[in-house]
N, C-alpha and C positions, 0 to 999 in steps of 0.2 A: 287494753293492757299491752305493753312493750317494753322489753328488759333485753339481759344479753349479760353476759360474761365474757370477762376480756381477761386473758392467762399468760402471763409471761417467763419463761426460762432464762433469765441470767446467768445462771452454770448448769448444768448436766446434771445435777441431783437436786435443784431448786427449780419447784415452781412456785408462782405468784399470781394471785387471783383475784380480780376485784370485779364485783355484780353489779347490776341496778335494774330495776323494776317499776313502772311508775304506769297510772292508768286511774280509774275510776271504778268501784263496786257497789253491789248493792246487797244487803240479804238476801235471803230465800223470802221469807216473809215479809220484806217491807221493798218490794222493787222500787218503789218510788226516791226512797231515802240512798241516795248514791253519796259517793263521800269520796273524797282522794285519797289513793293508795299509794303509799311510795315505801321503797325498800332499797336496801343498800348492805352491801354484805362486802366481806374481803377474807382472803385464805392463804395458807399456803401451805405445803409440804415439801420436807427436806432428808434425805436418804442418804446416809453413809454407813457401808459396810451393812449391816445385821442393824443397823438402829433406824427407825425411822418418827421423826417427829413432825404434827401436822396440827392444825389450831383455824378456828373459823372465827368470826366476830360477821353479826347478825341484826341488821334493826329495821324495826318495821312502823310503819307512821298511819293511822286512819283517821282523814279529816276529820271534822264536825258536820254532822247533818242536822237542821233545826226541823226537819219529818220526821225527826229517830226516835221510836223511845227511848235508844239510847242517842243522844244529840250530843255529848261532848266528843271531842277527840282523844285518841287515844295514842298510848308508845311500847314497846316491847321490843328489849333487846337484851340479847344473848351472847357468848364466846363459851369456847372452849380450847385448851391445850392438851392433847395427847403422847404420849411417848411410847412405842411399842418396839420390842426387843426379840428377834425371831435366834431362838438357839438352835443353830446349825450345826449337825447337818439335820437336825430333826425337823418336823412340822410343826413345833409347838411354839407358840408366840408370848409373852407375856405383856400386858397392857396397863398403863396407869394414864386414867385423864381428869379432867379439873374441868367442870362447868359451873358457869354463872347466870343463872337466868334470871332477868325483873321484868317485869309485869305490871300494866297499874293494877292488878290489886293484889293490893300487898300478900294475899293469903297463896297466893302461886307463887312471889319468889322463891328465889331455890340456888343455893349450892350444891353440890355435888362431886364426890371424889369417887370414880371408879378405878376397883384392883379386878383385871379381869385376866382370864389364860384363854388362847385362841388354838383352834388347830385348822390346819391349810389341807383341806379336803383334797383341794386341785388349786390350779393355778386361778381359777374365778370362782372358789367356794372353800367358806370357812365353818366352825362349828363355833361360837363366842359363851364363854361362861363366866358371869361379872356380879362381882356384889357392890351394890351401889351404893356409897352412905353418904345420906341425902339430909342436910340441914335449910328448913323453911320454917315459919310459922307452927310453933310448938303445937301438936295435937290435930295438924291436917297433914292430908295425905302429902301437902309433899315434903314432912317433916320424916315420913316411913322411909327405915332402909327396906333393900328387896335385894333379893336374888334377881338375874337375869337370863337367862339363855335365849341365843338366836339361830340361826342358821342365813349366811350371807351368801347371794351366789349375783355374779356380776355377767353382764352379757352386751 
């Protein structure tokens, strides 16, 4: 496997990210069955004043193996838009993001609208509390909303 991320600054409170990822895998249980892996991803985040807006798009590619029991290929991609609003002078953040996830199959796609409030522990640690309301396939889990809480700490 061999990938890399390449990041670019245009202005002083934009950056611009594009990924790739490309190589060969195999299961746990089927080493023989390897299949090509490739990925591709791009990003960005943008900062002015108290506001910051950041968004990813995600896709990921698994060959075909005719050893597989699973033998077709497969695709999986993803994005999301964020916008989070820090009221200063406090530590208190407020978050709204938008995710779109597909899947082949169909029972994992997923939208998703998070309304979340953050608080800035420290300068590399947050407290995050999000209610996630999640529209998939009527009657599977990823049709459930949920509460979330996290703890973020960056290093």
């Amino acid at each position: 496997m061999i990938g890399g991320r390449l990041g670019f600054l245009p202005i002083p409170m934009l950056e611009i990210g594009v990924s790739v990822a490309t190589g060969e895998v195999a299961g746990e249980d089927e080493p023989d069955a390897t299949r090509d892996y490739d990925v591709f991803g791009a990003d960005f985040a943008w900062k002015w004043n108290n506001l910051r807006l950041r968004g990813e798009y995600v896709k990921q590619e698994v060959g075909s193996s005719s050893v597989s029991v699973a033998p077709d290929s497969s695709e999986w991609e993803a994005w999301y838009a964020q916008a989070a609003y820090r009221f200063l002078p406090t530590n208190w953040e407020g978050v709204l993001r938008y995710t779109d996830f597909d899947s082949p199959h169909d029972s994992q796609d997923q939208e998703q609208t998070a309304l979340g409030i953050n608080y800035l522990l420290a300068p590399n640690a947050m407290a995050k509390l999000a209610y996630n309301i999640n529209d998939g396939v009527s009657g599977s889990h990823a049709d459930d909303d949920v509460f979330q809480v996290q703890f973020a700490y960056g290093f």
